[in-house]
N, C-alpha and C positions, 0 to 999 in steps of 0.2 A: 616223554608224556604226550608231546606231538603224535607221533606214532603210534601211543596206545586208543586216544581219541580216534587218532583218524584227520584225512585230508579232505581238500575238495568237497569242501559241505559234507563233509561227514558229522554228525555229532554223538555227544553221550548225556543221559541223566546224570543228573546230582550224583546218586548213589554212588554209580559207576566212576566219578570224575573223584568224589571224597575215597572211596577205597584204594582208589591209584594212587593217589597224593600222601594218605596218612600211612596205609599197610601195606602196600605193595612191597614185596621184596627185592626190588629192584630202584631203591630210592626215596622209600617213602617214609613221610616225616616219622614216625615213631619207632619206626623198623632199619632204620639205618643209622649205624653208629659213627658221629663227625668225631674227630679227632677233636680235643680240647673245647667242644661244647655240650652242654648240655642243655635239653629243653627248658630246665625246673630251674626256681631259683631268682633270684634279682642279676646273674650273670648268665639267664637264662631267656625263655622268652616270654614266660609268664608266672606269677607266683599264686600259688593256691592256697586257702585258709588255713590248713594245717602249718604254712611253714610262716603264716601270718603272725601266729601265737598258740605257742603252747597250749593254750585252755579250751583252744577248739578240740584238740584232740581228747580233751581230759573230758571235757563234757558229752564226746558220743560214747565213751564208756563210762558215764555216770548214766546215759541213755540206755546203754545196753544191760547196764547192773540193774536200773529201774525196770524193764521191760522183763528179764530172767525174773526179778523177785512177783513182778506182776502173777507170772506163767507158773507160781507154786516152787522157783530154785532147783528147777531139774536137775537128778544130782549126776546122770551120765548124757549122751546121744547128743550134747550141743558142737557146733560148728561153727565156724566165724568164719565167714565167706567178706572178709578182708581184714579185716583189722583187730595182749589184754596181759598184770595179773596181780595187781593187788589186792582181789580177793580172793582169796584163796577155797572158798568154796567154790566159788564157778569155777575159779582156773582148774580145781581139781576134776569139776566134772565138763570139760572141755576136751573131746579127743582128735578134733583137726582144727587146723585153719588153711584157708584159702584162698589165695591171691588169683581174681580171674583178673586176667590180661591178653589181649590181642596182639599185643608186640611180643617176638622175639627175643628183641633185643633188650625188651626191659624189660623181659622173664629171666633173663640171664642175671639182668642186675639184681631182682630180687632176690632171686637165686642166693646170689653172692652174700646177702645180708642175712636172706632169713631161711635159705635153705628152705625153700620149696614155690610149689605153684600148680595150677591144673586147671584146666577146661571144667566150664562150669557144667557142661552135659557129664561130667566124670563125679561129683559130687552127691554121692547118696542122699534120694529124694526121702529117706525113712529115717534121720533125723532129723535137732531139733535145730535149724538154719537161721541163722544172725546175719543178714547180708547190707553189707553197707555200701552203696555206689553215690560214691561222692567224684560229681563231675565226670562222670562216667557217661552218662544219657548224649551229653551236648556235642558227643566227639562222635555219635554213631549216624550212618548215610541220612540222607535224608533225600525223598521227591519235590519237586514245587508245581505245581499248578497253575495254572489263569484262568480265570471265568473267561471265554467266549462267545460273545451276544450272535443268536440267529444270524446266518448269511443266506440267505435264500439266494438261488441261482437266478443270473440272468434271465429274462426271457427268451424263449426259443423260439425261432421257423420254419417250418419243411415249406421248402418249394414244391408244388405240384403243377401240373398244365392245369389245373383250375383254378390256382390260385394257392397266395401261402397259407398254410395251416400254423395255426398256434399250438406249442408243447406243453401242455401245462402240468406234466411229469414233475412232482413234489417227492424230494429227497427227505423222509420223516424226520433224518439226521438234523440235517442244516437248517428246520423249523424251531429248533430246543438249543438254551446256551448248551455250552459244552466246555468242560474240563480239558485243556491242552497244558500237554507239561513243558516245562521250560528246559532246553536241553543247551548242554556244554559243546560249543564249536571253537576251534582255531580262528584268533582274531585277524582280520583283515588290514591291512594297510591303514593306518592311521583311523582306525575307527574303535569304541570304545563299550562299556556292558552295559546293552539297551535290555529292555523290555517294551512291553505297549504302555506300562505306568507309569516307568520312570527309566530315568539313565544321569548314571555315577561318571562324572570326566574323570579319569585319572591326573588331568593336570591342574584340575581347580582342587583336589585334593593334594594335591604333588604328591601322587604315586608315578613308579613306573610304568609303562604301558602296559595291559594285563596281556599276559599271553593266549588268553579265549575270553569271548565274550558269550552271554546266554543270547539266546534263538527261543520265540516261539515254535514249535511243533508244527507243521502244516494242517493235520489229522488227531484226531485220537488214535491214542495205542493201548493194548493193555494194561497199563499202570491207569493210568487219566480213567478208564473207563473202571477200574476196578476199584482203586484204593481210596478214593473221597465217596465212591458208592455204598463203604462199610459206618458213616455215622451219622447221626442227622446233623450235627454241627456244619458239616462239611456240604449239607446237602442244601445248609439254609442258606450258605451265601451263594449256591451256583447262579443263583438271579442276579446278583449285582456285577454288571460285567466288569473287569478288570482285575476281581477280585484276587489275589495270589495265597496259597497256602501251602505250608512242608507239612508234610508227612513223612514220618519215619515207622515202617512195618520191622524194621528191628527192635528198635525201642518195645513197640507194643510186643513182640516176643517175648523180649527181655523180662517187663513188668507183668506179662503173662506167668513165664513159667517162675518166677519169685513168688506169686501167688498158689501156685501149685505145689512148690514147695513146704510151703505152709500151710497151706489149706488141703491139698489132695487136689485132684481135680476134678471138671465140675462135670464133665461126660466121659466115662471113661470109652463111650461107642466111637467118639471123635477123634482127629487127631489134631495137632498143633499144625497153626501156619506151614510149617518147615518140612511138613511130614512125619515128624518126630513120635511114638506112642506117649500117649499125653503120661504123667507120673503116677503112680496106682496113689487110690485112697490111701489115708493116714486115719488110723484110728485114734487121733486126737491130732485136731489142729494145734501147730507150735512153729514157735520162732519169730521169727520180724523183718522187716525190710524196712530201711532207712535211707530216703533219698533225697540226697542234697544237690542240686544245682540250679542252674539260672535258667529264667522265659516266666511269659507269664502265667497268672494264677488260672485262668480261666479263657480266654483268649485265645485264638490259635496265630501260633509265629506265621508270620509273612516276611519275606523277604528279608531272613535275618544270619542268613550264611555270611561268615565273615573272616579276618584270615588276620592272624597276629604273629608278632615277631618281635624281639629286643623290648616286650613290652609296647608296643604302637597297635594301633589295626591298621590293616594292610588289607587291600582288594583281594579275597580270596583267589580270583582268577590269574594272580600273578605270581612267579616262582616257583611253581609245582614242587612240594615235596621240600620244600624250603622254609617252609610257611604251615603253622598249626591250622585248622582249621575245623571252625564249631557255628553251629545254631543253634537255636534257643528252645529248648525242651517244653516240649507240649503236655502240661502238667494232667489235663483231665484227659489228655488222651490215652493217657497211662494209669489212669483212674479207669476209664473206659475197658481196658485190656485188662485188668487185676481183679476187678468185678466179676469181667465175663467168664475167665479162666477156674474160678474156685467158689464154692457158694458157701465156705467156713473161711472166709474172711472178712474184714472189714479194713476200710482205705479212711486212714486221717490227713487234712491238709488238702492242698498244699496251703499253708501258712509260711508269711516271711520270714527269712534267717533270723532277722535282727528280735522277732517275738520266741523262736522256737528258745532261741542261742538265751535271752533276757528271762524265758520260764523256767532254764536248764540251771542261771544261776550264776552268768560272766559276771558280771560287776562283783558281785560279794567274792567270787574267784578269784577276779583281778584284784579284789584289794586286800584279800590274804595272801597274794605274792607280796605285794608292797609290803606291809608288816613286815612279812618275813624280812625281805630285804633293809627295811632299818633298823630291826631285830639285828642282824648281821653287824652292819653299821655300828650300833651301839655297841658290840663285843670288840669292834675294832678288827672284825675279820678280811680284810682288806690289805693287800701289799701294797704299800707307798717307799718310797723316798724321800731322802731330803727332812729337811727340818721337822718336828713335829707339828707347829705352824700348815707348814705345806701342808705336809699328810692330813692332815682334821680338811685342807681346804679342796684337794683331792677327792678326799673321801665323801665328802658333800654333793661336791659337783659328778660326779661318778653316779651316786645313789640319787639325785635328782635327772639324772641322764636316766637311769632305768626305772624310776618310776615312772615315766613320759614316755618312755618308750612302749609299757606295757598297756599304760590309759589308749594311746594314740593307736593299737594296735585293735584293745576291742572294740575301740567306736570304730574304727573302719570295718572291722566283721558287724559291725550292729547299726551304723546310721542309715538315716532312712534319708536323709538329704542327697539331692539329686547328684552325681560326680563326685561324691564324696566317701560311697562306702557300700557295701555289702548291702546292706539291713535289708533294703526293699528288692532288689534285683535279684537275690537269690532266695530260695523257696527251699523249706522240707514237706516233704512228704510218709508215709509213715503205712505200712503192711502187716495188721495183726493178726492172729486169730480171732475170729467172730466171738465177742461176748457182751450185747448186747448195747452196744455204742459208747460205752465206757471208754474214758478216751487214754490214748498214753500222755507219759511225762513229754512236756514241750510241746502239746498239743490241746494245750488246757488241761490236761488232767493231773491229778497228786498220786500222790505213794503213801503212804500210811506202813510203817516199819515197827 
């Protein structure tokens, strides 16, 4: 990783420094297979809501059944761009599903489970697309910024045999703050991840020493001068100097072309960020986009790249490729991007997990698992031993084991108390077809069946 940065005051952006770490084929955390570990999981190095509780999963396909019956029950051309079939009228008019993944190597695993996968440029923009990216946003590059207040140059003198002359030559640059991005260098002998804002000790955290620290920029470069120049959000804080902000021009990709998807798009003269030919008009907007992860509602992230392992946060700058690493997903910035992209859509949210997950219907979920389970109970369908004494007392503590297990499960996808759970930290967000502000299920809105 040394190497791919670079020496001797060499550095790299954010973007640069997360693509090496995460997808590089050469070591990187999600593209390279350890023997006897696995990312996912509580033996892993983070666990995700789906493997939290069951009823998460249950409930983005009671979203996706609401959202199909909304759109009329299309009875062929839908797609599930990730993640279905007990109803049997949609499963019948479902002709793909499709797993986008960046890794390799857990394309291979999907593979192995569900027998298939594909690049989401490979997914026909002509039908009718279900796309879920849960946790997907917070894992892709990101830029960081800093406000820099005016530095006007020293004064000058020419010597002349008549005397000195003053230079009062004004650089228009150096008059105006300025956006300088924060870039990834190889750390220095005992020194640790500064900014002009702030600086992280690794040993008052008791981390290891990070292997790079971030560098201001000396200059503007084309990122700094180009990508906080596309919104005014970004343009209202360049006055306050110090100010830092990530930007991710993937992301806004991403919720671009998902809106195209669904909507057609919005110039067909233009092309996409990437160069891409943006996707022909759809003679009826259809499908959905359903986007679950963390950052704030409205807010743009600052300084929130961060780096986890065995369940801890760890200094992202440490371990290269050893180490997961995410920031906080910029909710209206992807609002921003999904608007501009398609003018038959309309963007709900982002609203917190714990209202989305509470209008979708956990609790009354969670407590017809419990029934059932002392439904079970009562039948005595339980293995025991030993006396029947025991077994009744067994079979007690066993079914009060899982009913606690299932309560403790949704309030941590649903509380809103601080270190304690989901509820407020993570966000949904929501990509319909334009019908007049009507809103979807979990979004405030109902279903009528």
């Amino acid at each position: 990783m040394v190497d791919t940065v670079g020496q001797d005051d060499c550095k790299c952006n954010h973007t640069a420094y997360m693509r090496q770490c995460l997808t590089s084929p050469d070591g990187g955390y999600y593209t390279t297979k350890r023997e006897g570990r696995d990312q996912f999981g509580q033996k892993g190095d983070f666990v995700t809501s789906p493997e939290i509780s069951q009823v998460f999963g249950e409930l983005l396909g009671v979203w996706l059944v609401a959202e199909w019956m909304v759109q009329g029950r299309k009875k062929k051309g839908v797609e599930i761009i990730e993640t279905i079939s007990s109803f049997k009228s949609l499963a019948s008019s479902i002709e793909n599903i499709y797993l986008v993944e960046a890794s390799p190597s857990l394309r291979n695993a999907q593979k192995d489970v569900l027998c298939g996968n594909t690049a989401l440029e490979e997914v026909s923009p002509e039908k009718t697309p279900f796309i879920f990216a849960h946790e997907f946003f917070d894992a892709l590059p990101i830029h960081a910024f800093q406000s820099v207040p005016p530095s006007p140059a020293p004064p000058q003198t020419l010597s002349t045999p008549t005397g000195p002359i003053s230079l009062n030559r004004r650089n228009p640059e150096a008059q105006q703050p300025q956006w300088r991005e924060l870039l990834v260098s190889p750390t220095a002998p005992s020194s640790f991840m500064t900014t002009s804002t702030s600086s992280i000790s690794p040993t008052k955290l008791k981390m290891p020493e990070p292997d790079f620290q971030l560098a201001l920029a000396k200059a503007s470069n084309p990122s700094s001068l180009l990508l906080p120049a596309q919104s005014k959000r970004y343009k209202d804080l360049l006055e306050t100097a110090g100010s830092v902000i990530e930007i991710s021009p993937e992301s806004h990709s991403y919720a671009a072309e998902f809106a195209r998807r669904i909507g057609g798009s919005k110039n067909l003269k233009s092309s996409t960020s990437s160069g891409v030919p943006p996707a022909p008009p759809k003679s009826e907007a259809s499908g959905a986009a359903l986007i679950l992860d963390y950052g704030p509602a409205s807010t743009i992230p600052s300084s929130t790249l961060r780096g986890i392992r065995s369940h801890q946060l760890l200094s992202p700058l440490a371990s290269p490729g050893e180490v997961d690493l995410s920031a906080d997903v910029d909710f209206m910035a992807l609002v921003e991007a999904a608007l501009g992209a398609s003018e038959k859509i309309e963007v709900h949210g982002p609203v917190e997990q714990g209202v989305f997950l509470e209008q979708l219907g956990i609790k009354e979920r969670a407590e017809m698992l419990i029934r059932g389970l002392e439904q079970k109970s009562e039948k005595g369908q339980v293995a025991t031993s030993g006396t029947v004494g025991e077994a009744q007392s067994d079979i007690s503590a066993d079914l009060e084991k899982r009913k606690k297990a299932i309560r403790e499960a949704v309030e941590r996808l649903i509380s809103r108390l601080p270190g304690r759970g989901m509820g407020t930290l993570y966000k949904a967000l929501a990509i319909v077809p334009e019908r007049g502000g009507k809103r979807p299920v979990g979004f405030g809105g109902g279903l009528s069946i």
